[in-house]
MARMAR-620079 format. One line per 5 residues: their letters; for each residue x, y, z of N, C-alpha, C. Coordinates in steps of 0.05 Angstrom, whole numbers. Each point is the difference from the previous one (the first is absolute). Layout:
MARMAR-620079
a) X,Y,Z,X,Y,Z,X,Y,Z | ...
***
This chain:
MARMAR-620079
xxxxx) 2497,2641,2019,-11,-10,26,6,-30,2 | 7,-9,23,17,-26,1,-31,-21,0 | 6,-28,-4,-30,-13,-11,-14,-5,31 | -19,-3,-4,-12,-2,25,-9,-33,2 | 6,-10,20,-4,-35,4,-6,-6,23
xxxxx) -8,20,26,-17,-9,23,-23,28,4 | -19,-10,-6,-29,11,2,-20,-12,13 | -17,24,13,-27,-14,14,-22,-8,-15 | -15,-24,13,-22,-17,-22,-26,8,13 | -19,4,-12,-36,7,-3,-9,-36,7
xxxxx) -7,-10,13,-10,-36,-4,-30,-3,-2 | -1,-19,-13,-31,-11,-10,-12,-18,27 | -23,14,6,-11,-15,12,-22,-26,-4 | 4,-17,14,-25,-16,-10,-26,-5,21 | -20,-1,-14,-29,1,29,-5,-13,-7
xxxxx) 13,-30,-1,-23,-30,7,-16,-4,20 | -17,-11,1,-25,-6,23,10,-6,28 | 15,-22,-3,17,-7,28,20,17,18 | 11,31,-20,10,22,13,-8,5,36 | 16,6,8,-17,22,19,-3,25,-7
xxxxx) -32,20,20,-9,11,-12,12,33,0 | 1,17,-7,6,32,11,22,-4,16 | 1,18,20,33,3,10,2,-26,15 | -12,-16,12,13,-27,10,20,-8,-13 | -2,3,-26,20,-18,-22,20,8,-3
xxxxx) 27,-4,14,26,4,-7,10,16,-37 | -12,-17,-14,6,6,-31,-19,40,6 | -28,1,13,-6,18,-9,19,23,19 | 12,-4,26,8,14,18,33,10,-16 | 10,-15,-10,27,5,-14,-4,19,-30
xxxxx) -19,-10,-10,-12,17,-26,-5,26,16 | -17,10,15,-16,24,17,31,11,6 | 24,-12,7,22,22,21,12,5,-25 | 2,-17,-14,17,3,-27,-3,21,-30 | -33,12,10,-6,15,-24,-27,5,14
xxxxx) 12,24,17,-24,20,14,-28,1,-21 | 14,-2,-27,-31,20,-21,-19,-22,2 | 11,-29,10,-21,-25,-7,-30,-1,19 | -18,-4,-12,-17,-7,23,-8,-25,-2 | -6,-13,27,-1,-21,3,-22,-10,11
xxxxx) -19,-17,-11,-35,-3,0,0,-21,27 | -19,19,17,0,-19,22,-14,-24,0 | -14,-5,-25,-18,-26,-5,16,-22,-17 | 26,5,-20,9,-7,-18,22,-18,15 | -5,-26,-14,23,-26,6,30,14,-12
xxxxx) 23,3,13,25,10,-6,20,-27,2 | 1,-23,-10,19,-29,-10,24,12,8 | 7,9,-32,27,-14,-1,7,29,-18 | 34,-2,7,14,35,-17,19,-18,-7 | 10,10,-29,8,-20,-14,29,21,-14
xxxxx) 26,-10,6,20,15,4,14,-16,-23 | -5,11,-27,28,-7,-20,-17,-2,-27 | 4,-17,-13,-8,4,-37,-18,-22,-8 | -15,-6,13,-29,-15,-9,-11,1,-26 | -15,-3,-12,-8,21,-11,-21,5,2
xxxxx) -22,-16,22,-20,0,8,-1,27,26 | 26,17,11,12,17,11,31,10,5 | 3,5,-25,23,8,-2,-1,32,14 | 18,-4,22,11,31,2,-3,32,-4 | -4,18,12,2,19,-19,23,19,10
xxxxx) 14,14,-13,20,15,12,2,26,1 | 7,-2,22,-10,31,11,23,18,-4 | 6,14,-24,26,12,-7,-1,16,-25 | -16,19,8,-2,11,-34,17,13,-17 | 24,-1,6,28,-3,-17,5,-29,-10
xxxxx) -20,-17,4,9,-26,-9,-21,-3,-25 | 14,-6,-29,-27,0,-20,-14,-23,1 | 10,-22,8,-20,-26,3,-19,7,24 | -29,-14,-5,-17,2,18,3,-15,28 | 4,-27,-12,-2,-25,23,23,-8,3
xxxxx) 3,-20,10,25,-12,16,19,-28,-29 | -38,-13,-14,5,-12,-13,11,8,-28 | -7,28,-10,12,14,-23,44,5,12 | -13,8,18,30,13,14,22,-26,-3 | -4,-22,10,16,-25,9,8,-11,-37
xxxxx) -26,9,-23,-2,-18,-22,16,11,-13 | 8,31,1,26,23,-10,21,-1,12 | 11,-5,27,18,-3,16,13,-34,8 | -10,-9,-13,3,-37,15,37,2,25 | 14,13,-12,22,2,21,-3,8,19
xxxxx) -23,13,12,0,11,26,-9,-33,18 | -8,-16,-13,-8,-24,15,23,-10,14 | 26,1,-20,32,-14,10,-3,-20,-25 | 22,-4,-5,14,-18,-19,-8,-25,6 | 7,-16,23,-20,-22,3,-31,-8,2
xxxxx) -12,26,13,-28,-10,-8,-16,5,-29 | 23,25,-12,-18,-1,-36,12,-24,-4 | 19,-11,0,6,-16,-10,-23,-25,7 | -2,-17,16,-18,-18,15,-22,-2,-6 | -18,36,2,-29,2,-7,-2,15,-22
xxxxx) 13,-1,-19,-3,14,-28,-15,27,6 | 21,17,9,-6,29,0,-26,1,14 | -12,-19,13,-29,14,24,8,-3,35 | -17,8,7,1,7,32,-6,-31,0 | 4,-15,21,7,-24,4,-23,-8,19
xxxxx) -8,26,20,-25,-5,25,-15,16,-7 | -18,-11,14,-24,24,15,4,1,31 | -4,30,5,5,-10,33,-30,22,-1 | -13,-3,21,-27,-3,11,0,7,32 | -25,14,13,-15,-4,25,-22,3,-4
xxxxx) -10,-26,15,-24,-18,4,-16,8,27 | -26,11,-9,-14,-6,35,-29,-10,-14 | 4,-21,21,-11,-30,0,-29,8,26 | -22,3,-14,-21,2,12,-14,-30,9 | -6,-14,-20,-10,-26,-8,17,-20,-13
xxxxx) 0,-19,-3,18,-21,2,-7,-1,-47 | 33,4,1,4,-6,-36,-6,-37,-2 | -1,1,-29,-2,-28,0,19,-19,-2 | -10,-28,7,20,-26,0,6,3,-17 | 33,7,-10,12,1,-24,28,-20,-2
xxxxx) 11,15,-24,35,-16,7,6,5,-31 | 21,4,-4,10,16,-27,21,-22,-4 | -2,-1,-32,18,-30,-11,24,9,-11 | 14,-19,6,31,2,-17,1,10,-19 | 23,8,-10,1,6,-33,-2,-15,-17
xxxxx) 5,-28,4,-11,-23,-22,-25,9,-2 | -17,-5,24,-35,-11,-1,0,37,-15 | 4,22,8,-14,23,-2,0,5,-30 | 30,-15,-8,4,10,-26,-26,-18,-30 | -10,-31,18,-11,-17,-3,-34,15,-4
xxxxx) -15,-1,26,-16,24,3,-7,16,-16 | 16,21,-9,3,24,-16,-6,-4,-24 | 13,-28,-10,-5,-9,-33,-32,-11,1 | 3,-12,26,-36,-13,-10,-24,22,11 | 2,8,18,-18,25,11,8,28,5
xxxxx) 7,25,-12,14,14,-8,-15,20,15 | -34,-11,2,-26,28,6,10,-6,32 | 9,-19,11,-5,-8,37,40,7,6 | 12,-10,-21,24,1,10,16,10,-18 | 11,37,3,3,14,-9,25,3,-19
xxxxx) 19,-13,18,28,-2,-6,16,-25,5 | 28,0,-6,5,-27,-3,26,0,28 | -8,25,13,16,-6,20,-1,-13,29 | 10,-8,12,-4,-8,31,0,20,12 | -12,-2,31,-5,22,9,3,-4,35
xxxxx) 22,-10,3,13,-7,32,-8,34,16 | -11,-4,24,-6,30,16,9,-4,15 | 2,18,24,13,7,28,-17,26,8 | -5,-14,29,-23,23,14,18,4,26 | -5,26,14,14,8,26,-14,21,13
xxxxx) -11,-9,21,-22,13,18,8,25,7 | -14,21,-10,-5,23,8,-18,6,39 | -16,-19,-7,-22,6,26,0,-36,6 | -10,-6,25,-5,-27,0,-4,-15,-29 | 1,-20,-7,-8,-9,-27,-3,-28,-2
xxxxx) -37,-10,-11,-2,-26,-3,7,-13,-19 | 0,-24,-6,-1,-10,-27,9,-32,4 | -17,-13,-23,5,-38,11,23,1,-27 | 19,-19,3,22,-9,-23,9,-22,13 | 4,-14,-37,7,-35,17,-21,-16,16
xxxxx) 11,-19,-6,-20,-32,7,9,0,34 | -13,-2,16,-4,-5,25,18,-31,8 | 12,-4,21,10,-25,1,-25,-20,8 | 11,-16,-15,-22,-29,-1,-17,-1,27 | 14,-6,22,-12,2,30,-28,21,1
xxxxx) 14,19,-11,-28,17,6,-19,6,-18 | -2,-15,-22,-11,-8,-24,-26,-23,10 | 17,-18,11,-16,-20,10,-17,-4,16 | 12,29,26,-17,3,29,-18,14,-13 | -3,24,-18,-23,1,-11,-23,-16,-16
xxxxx) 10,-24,-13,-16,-22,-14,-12,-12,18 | 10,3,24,-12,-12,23,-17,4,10 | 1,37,3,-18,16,19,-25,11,-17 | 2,4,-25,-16,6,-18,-8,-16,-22 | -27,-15,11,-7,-21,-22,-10,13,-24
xxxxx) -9,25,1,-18,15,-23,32,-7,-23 | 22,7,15,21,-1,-22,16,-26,-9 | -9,-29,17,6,-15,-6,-24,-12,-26 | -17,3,12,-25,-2,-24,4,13,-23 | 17,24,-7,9,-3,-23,12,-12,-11
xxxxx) 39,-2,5,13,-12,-6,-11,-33,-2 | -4,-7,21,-19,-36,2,23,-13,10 | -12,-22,11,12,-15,13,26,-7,-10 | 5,-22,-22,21,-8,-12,20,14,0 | -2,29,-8,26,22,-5,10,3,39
xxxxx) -24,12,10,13,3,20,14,-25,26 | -15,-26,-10,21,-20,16,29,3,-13 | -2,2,-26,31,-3,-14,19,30,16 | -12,23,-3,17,19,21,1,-14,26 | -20,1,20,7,-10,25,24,-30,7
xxxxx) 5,-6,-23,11,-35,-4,30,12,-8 | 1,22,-19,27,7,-18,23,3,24 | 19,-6,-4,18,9,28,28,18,-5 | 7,11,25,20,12,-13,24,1,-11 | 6,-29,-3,25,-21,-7,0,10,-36
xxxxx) -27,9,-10,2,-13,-26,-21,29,-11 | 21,19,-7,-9,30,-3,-23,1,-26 | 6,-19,-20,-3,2,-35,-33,-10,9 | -3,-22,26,-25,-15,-2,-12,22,18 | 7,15,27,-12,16,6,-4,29,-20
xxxxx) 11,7,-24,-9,19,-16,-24,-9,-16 | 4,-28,-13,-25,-13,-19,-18,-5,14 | 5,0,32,-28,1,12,-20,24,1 | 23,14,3,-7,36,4,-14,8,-18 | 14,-6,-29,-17,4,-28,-26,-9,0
xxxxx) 7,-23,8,-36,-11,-4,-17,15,10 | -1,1,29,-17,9,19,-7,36,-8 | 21,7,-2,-8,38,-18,-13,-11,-21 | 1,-13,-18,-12,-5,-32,-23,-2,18 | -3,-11,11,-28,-19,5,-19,27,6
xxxxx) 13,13,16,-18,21,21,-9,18,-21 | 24,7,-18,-2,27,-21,-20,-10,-27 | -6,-28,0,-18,-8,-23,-21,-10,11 | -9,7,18,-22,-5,8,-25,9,-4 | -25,-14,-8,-21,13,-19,-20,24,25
xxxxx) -3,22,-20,-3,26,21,-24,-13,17 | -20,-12,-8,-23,0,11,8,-8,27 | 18,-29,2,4,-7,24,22,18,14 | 25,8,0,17,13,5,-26,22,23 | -8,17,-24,-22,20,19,-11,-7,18
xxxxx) -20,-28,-6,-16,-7,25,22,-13,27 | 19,-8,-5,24,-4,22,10,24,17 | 5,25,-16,12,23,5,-26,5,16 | -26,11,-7,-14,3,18,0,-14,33 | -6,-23,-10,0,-15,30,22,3,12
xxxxx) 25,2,-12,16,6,16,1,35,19 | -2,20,-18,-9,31,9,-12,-8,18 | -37,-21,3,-16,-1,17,13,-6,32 | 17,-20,-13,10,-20,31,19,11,14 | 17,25,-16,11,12,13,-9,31,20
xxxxx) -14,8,-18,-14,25,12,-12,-5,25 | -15,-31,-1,-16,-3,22,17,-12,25 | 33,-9,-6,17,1,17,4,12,20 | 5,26,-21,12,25,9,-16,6,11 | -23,-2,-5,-26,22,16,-1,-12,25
xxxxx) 5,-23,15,-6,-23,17,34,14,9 | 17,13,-3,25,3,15,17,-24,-7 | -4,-14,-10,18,-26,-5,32,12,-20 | 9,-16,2,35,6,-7,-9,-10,-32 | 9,8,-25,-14,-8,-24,43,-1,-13
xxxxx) 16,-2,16,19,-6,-23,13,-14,-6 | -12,-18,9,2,-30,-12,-15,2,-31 | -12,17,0,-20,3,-29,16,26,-13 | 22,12,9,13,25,-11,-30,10,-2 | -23,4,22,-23,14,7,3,32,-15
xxxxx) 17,14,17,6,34,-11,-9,8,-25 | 34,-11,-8,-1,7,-33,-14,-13,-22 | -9,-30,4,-26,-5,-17,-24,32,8 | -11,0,20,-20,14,-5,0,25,-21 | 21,13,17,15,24,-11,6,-6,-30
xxxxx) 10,-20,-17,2,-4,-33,-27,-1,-11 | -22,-18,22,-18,-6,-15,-23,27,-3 | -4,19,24,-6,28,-7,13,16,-20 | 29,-8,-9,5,16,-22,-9,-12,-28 | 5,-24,-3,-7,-16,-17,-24,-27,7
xxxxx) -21,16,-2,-20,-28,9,5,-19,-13 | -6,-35,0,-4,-19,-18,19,6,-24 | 34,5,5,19,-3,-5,24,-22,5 | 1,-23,-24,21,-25,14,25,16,11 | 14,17,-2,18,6,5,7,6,41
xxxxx) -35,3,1,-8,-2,39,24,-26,4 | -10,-18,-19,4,-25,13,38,1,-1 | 18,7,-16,22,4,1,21,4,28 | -12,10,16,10,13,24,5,-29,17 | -12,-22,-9,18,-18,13,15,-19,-11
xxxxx) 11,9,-19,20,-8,-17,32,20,-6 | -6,30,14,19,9,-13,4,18,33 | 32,7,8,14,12,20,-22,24,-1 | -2,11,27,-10,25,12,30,9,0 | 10,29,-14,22,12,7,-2,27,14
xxxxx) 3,11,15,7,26,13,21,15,7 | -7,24,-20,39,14,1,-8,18,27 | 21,5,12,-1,33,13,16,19,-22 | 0,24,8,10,18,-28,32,3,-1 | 8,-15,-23,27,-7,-3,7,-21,-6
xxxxx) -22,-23,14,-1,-29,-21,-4,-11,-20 | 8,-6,-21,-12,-12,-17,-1,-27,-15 | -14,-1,-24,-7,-25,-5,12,-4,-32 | 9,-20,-11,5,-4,-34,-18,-17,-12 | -12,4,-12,-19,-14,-22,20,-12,-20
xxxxx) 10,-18,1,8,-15,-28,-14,-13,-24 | 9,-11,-13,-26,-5,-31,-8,-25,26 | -31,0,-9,-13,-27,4,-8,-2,26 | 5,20,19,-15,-3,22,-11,15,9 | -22,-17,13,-29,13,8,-4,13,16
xxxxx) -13,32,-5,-4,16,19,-24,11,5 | -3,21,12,-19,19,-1,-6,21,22 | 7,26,-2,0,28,21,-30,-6,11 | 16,11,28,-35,-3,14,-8,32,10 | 22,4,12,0,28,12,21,18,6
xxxxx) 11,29,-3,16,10,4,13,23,-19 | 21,9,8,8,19,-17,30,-11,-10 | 9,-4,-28,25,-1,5,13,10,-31 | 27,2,-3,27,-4,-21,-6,-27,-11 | -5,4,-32,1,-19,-19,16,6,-26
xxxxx) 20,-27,2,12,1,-31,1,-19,-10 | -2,-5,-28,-4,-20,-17,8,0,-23 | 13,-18,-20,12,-1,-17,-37,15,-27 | 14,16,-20,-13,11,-12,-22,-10,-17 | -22,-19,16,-23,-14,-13,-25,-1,8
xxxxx) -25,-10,-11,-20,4,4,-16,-23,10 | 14,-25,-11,2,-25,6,-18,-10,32 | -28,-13,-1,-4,-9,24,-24,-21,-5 | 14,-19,14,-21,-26,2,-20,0,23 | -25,11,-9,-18,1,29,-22,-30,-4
xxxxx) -11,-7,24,-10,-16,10,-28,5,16 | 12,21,15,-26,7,24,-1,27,13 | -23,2,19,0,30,14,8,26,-23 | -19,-5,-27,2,13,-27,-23,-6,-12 | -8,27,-7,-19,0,-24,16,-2,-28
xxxxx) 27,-4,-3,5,5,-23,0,-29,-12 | 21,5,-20,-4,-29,-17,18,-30,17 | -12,-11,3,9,-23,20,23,-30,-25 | 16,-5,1,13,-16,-8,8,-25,25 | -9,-20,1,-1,-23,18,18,-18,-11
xxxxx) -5,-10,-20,15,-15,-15,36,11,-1 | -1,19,-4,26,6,1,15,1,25 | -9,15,21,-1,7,17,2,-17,24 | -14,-34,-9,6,-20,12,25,-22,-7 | 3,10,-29,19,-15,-11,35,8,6
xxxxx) -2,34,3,31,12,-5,5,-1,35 | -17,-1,24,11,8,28,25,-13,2 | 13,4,21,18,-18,14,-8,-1,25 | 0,-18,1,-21,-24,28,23,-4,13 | 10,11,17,29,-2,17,-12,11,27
xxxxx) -15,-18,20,1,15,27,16,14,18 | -3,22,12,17,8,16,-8,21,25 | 12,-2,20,-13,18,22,-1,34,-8 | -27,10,0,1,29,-11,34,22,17 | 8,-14,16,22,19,11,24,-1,-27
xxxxx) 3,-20,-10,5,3,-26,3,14,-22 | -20,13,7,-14,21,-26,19,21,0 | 7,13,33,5,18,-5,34,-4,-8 | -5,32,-21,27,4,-3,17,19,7 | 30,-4,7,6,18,21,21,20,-26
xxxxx) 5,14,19,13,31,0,24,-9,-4 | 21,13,-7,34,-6,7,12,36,0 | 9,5,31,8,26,-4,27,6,-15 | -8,16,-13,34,5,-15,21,-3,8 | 21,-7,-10,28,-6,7,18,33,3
xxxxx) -17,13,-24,17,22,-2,-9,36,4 | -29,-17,10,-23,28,19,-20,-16,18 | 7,12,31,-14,-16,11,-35,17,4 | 2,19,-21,-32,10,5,-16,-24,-25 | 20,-15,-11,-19,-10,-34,-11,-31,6
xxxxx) -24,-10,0,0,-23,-2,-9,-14,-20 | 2,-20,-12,0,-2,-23,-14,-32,1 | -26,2,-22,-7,-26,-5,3,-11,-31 | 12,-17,0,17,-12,-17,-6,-24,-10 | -30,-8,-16,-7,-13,-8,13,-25,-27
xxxxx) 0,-21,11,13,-20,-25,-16,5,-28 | -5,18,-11,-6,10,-25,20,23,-8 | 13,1,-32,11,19,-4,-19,28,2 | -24,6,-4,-18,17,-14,6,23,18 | 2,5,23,-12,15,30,12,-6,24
xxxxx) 7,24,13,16,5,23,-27,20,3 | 7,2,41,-11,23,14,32,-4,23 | -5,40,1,5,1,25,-16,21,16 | 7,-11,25,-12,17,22,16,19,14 | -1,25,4,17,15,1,-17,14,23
xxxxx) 27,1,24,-26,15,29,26,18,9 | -2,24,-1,22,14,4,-3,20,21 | 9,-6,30,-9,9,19,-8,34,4 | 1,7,12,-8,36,8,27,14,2 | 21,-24,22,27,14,-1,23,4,-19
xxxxx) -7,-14,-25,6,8,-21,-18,19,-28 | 23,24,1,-12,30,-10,19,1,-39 | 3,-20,-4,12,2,-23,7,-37,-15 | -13,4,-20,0,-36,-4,-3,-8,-29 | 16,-18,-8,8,-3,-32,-13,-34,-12
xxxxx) -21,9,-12,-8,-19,-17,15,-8,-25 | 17,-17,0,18,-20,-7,-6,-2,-31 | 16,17,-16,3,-8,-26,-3,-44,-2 | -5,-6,-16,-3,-25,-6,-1,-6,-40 | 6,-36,-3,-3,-2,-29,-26,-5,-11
xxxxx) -22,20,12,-27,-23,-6,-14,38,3 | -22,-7,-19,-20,31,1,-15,-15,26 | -6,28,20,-20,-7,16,-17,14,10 | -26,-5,13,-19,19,7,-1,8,36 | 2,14,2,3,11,33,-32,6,12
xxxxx) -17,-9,27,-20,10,9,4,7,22 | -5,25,6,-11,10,35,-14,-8,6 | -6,-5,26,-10,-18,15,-9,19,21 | 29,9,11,-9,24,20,25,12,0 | 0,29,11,21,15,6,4,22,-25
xxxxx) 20,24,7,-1,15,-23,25,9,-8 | 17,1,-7,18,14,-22,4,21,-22 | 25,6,-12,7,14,-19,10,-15,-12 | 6,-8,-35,19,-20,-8,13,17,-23 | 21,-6,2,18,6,-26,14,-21,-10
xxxxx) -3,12,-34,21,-23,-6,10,23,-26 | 30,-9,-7,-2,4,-30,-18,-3,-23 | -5,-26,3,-21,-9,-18,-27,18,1 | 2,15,17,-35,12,2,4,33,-8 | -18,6,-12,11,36,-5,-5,19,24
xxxxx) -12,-14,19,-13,19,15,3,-16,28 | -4,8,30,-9,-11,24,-27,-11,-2 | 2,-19,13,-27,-22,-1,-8,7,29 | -21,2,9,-15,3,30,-11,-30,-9 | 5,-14,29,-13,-30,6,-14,2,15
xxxxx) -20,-11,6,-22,-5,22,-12,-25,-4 | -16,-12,15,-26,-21,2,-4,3,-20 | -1,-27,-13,-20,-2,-38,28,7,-18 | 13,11,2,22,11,-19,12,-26,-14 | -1,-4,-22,19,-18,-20,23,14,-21
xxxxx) 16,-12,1,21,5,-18,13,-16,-26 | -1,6,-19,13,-24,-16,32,2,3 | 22,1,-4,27,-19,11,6,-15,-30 | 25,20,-16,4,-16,-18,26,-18,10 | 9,-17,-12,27,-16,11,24,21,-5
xxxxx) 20,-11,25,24,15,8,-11,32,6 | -18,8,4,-6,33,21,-4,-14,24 | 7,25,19,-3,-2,29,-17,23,4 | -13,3,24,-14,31,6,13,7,28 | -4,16,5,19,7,32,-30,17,16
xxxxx) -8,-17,29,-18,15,4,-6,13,19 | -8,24,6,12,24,23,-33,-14,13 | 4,-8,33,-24,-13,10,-5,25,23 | -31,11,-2,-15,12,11,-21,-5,15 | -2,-29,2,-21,-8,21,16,-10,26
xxxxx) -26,14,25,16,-17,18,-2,-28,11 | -9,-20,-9,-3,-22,0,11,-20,-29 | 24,14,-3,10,-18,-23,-14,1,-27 | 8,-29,-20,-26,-4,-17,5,-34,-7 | -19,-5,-7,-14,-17,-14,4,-9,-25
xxxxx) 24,-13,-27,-12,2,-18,4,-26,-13 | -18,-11,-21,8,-25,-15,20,4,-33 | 15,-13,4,12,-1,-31,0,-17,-20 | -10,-6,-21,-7,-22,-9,20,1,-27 | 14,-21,-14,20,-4,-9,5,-30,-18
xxx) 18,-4,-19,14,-20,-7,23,-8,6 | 9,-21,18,31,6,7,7,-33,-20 | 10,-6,-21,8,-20,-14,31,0,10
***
């Protein structure tokens, strides 16, 4: 029997608190089409599905002609199916994680460090920071999708120091004349201003911080309640953070860092060192293979400040910025491809209309993982012993150089993501 090197994957789910709950949640709606036997708890937070060799969710494979269980046994006996350049690069492991996220409640102020700092990290705190790798992401909206990334340009940094004394009263006077004074002639003095004024906010002793945050919640609510326009105070989404996270500094963040908003198909890159945090939505996540995260705020978990104030990059910029775009293929105009300045991780986006009834997923030099999204198929490949039925939720692993050829049965096309190493 010829070896078998593209098979369907079983994925780990994760039910963090901030999930959305029962079928709202994208992660639980793709799990549910993907494996009828599952049931899915209409009370239970459904995060995040976690697509590749973790080991916190590695894979399982669904192939019982295959003697390895998981994805991560399979890849650790096979390392060629990855391609010659990525064993080579990532010493015989899967290189990503690729992921979907639904974002109930806002994750926390984080930002994941270089490979210097991570590898740094790792040696001194090993229990908080797991591994010594960096961990650059890329998110791409499934459903509308919130999320703040990056330092806000100075201008609107300031109109808020203006409008909100609760938040100038933290920072204090001195830091924030030096922002309002910094100009834009002289980038290095407008970043050391920037630094300051985050340090200042993020070390601020809780007692007061809280009693600020309060009065501020107060002055706003009673805004709003009075009909008054509150966004000069980013009114909304303070309230809305501070219900999820009462007497949380990280409330105070939101006027320091871009409001971003994808429609589904946009997305955003997280590079080492800058500051983010999901607010709302469903989307495609991939990230270089780490665990690595510097949180700050809008978290019960373990908070690192010091670090976290020290590694940012303080580089303002207008949130339109953020986003990052698509580039349609040169050599399929159904593929679009986001193509991040990191070796680790490629996606593509693959939308393959209704009027096409026959359609070839592209051998390539990189192992990769395939998700339905929507639409349904038949797939063959050599590589597979058998026809694969695709639907909603369906994943595939994709060793390097197979193609699948796929006979399309829906009438509205499909939907799918491919996630990859292209070195």
């Amino acid at each position: 029997m010829a070896e078998i090197r593209v098979f369907p994957l079983s994925c780990v789910v994760q039910n963090y608190s901030w999930g959305k709950v029962g079928l709202e949640s994208e992660v639980a709606k793709l799990v549910a089409s993907g494996d009828p036997l599952v049931q899915i708890q209409p009370d239970q937070p459904y995060a995040e599905l976690w697509m590749g060799t973790h080991p916190r969710g590695d894979a399982l494979i669904r192939d019982n002609r295959i003697p390895q269980k998981t994805l991560g046994q399979w890849i650790s006996d096979n390392p060629a199916c990855l391609g010659a350049k990525v064993k080579d690069a990532f010493q015989g492991q899967l290189p990503f994680l690729f992921k979907v996220l639904s974002v109930n409640t806002a994750l926390s102020v984080q930002a994941h460090p270089n490979k210097e700092l991570a590898a740094k990290l790792h040696a001194q705190f090993p229990e908080h920071y797991p591994d010594a790798n960096h961990k650059p992401e890329m998110a791409i909206a499934l459903t509308p999708f919130e999320g703040m990334c990056g330092f806000r340009p100075v201008e609107e940094i300031v109109s808020f120091l203006q409008n909100v004394p609760e938040l100038r009263a933290l920072i204090g006077e001195v830091a924030a004349e030096q922002l309002e004074r910094s100009g834009s002639d002289d980038p290095r003095g407008v970043s050391a201003a920037l630094r300051v004024c985050f340090t200042r906010l993020m070390k601020s002793e809780k007692k007061f911080f809280v009693d600020q945050l309060n009065m501020l919640v107060r002055r706003i609510s009673q805004e709003a309640a009075e009909g008054k326009d509150t966004s000069g105070s980013n009114g909304d989404l303070l309230l809305r953070l501070h219900s999820q996270y009462p007497g949380d500094i990280g409330c105070f963040t939101i006027y320091f860092l871009n409001l971003v908003r994808l429609e589904p198909g946009e997305a955003m890159f997280l590079g080492a060192n800058e500051p983010h945090a999901y607010l709302h939505g469903d989307c495609v996540e991939i990230m270089a293979c780490s665990d690595n995260t510097v949180r700050a705020g809008l978290t019960p978990k373990f908070i690192d400040v010091l670090t976290l104030c020290e590694m940012l990059n303080y580089t303002p910029a207008p949130s339109s910025s953020k986003i990052f775009p698509a580039a349609q293929s040169q050599l399929d105009p159904n593929v679009y491809l986001y193509d991040p300045p990191v070796p680790d991780f490629t996606i593509m986006r693959i939308e393959i209309p209704a009027s096409i009834k026959l359609y070839l997923i592209s051998a390539m030099d990189s192992a990769s993982i395939l998700l339905v999204i929507q639409g349904t198929a038949v797939g063959t490949s050599t590589a597979a012993a058998s026809e694969m039925s695709l639907h909603r939720g369906s994943v595939l692993f994709i060793s390097a150089n197979e193609s699948i050829s796929l006979h399309l049965s829906s009438p509205d096309g499909m939907l799918l993501f491919r996630a990859c190493c292209l070195l």
